[in-house]
C-alpha positions as CSV (number, residue, x, y, z in Angstrom):
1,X,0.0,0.0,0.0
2,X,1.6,3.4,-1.1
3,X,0.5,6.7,0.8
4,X,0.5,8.6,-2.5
5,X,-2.5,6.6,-3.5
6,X,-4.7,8.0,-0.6
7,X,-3.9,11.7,0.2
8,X,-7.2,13.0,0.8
9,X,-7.6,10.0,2.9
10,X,-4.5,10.9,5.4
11,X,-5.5,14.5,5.0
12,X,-9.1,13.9,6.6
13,X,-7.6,11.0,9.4
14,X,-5.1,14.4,10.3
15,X,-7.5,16.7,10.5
16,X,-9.9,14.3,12.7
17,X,-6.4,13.8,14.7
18,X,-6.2,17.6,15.2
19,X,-9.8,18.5,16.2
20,X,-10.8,15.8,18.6
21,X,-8.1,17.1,21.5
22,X,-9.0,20.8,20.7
23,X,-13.0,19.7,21.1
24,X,-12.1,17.0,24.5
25,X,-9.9,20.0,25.8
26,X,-12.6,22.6,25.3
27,X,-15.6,21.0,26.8
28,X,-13.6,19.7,29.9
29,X,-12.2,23.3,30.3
30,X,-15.5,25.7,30.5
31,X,-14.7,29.6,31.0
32,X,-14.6,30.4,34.8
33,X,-17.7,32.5,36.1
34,X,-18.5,34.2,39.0
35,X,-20.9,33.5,42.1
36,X,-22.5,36.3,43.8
37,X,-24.1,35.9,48.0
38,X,-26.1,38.5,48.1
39,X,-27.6,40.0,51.2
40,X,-29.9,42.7,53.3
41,X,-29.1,44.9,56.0
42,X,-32.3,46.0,57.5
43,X,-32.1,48.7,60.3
44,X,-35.2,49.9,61.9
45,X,-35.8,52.2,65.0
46,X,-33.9,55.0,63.3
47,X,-34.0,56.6,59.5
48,X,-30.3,57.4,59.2
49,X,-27.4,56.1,60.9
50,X,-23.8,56.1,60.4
51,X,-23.2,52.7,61.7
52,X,-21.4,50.2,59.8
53,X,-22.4,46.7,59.9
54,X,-20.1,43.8,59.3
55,X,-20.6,40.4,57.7
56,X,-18.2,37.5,57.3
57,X,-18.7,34.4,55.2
58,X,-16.5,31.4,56.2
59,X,-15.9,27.8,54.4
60,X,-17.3,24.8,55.5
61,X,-14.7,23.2,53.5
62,X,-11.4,24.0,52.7
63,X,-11.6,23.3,48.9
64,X,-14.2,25.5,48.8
65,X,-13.5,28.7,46.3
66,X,-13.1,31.3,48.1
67,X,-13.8,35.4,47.7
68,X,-10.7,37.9,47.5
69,X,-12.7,39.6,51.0
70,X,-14.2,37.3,53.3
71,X,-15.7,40.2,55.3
72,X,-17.8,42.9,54.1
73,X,-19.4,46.7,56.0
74,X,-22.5,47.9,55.3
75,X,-23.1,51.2,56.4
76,X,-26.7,51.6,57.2
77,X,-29.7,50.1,55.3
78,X,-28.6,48.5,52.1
79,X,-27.1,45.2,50.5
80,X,-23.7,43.7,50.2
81,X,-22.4,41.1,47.8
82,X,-19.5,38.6,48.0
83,X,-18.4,37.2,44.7
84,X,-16.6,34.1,44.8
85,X,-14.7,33.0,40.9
86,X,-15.8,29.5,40.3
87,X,-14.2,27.1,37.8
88,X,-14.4,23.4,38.6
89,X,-18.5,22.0,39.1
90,X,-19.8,21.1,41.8
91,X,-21.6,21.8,45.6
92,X,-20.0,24.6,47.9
93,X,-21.4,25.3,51.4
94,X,-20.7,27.8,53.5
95,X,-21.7,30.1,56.3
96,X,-23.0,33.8,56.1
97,X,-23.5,35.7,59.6
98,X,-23.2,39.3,61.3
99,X,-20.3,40.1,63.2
100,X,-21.9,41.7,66.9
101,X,-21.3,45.2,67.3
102,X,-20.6,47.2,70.5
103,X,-22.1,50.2,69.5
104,X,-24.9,51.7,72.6
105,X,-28.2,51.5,72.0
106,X,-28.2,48.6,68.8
107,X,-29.3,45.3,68.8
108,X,-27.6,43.4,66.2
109,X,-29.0,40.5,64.3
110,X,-27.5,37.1,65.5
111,X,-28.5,35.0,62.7
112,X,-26.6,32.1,60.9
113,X,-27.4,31.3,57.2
114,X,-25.9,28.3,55.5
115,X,-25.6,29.0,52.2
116,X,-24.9,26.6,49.1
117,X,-23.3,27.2,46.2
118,X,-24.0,25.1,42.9
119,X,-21.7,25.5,40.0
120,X,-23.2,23.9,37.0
121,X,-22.0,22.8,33.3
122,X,-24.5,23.8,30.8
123,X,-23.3,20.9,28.3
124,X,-24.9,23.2,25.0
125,X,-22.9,26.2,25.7
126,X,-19.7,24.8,27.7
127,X,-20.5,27.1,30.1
128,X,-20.4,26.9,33.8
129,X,-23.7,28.3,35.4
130,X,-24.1,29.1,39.2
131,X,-27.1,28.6,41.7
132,X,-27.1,30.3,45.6
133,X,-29.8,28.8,48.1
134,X,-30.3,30.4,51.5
135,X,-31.2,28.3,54.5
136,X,-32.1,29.7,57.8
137,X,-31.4,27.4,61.3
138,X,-34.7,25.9,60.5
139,X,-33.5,24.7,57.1
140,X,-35.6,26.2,55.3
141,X,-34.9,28.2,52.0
142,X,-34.8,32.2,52.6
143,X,-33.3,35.1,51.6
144,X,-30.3,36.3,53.7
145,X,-32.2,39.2,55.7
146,X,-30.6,40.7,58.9
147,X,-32.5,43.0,60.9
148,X,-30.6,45.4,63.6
149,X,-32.7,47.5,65.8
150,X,-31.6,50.6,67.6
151,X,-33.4,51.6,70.8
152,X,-33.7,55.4,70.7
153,X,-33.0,56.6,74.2
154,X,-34.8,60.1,74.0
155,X,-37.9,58.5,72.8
156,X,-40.6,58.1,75.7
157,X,-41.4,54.9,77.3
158,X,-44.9,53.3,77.2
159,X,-47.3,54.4,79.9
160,X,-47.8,52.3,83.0
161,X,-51.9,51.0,83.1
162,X,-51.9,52.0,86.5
163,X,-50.6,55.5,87.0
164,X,-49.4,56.2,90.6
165,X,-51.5,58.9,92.6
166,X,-50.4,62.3,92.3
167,X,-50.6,64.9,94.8
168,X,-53.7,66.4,93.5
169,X,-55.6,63.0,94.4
170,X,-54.5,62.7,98.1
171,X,-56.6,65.6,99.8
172,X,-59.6,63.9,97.6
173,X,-59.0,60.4,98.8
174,X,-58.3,61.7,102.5
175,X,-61.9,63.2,101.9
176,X,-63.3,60.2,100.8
177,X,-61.8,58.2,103.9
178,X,-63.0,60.7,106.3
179,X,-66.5,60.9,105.4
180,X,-66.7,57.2,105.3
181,X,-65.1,57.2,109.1
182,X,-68.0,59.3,109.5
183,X,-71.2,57.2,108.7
184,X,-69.4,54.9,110.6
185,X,-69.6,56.3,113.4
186,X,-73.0,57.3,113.5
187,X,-74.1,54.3,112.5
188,X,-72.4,52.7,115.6
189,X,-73.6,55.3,118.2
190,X,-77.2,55.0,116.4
191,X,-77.4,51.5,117.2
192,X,-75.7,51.7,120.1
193,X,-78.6,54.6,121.7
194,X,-80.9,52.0,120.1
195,X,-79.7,48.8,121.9
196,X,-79.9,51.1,125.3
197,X,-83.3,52.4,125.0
198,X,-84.6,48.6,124.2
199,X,-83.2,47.4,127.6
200,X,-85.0,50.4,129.7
């Protein structure tokens, strides 16, 4: 068998030879993307503030990618975002919480979220797609919401259902007790007049 008899033949088993690495190469290998953990800081008690809040996301497991910030400040009411690149598929977990404050007068959320990351291979477009699910301590699925409350010192406590007396009321009540010491004591020397005249 000579090879000059069959060029297009070995041109066609070359270019096959050439292609099928490029296409294996390229649909193992997607384009890395990015994940984004998204959350709400909720303040209430107060319109404006100047506090900062801060939120740390940690790893349950070490292989786990990572963001370039594991801690983010929010100052005030708003959202915050960490992005974590992701190029290999697969099922990431981690925990999203609020670090506590010191601050007078705030109460800071003390939730814990567990958050999972999917990182999914969309075989049509070699693409890598990515899918973030909030779990509260319950387990169940929720948005990541934290809510910190700040007690306003200035503003005026509720009333008490049963006021104490005030000065105003004692001379009336010292009436009162009076003129029921009173009848009392006519009553009693009416019988007791009664009760005398009987026995004569």
């Amino acid at each position: 068998m000579k090879i000059k008899k069959y060029p297009i033949l070995i041109g066609l088993i070359l270019c096959i030879l050439l292609v099928i690495p490029t296409a294996i190469v390229s649909a193992e290998s997607p384009e890395p993307t990015q994940a984004e953990i998204k959350l709400t800081n909720q303040i209430t008690g107060i319109n404006e503030t100047d506090e900062s809040f801060v939120y740390v996301l940690e790893a349950e497991d070490e292989s786990s990618p990572m963001p370039e910030n594991t801690e983010i400040m929010i100052k005030g009411s708003g959202t915050g975002s960490f992005i974590i690149p992701c190029d290999e598929v697969g099922q990431y977990n981690y925990t999203l919480y609020q670090k506590s404050g010191n601050t007078a007068n705030w109460t800071y959320d003390n939730a814990k979220y567990k958050v999972s990351l999917y990182v999914l291979w969309n075989e049509k477009d070699n693409t890598l797609e990515t899918q973030v699910i909030f779990f509260d301590q319950a387990g169940y699925k929720t948005d990541a919401l934290f809510k910190n409350i700040y007690d306003d010192p200035t503003k005026p406590g509720p009333e008490p259902e049963n006021p104490p007396q005030t000065g105003d009321q004692l001379p009336y009540t010292y009436f009162i007790m009076f003129a029921g010491s009173l009848v009392l004591l006519v009553v009693l020397a009416y019988t007791y007049k009664c009760k005398k005249d009987y026995e004569e």
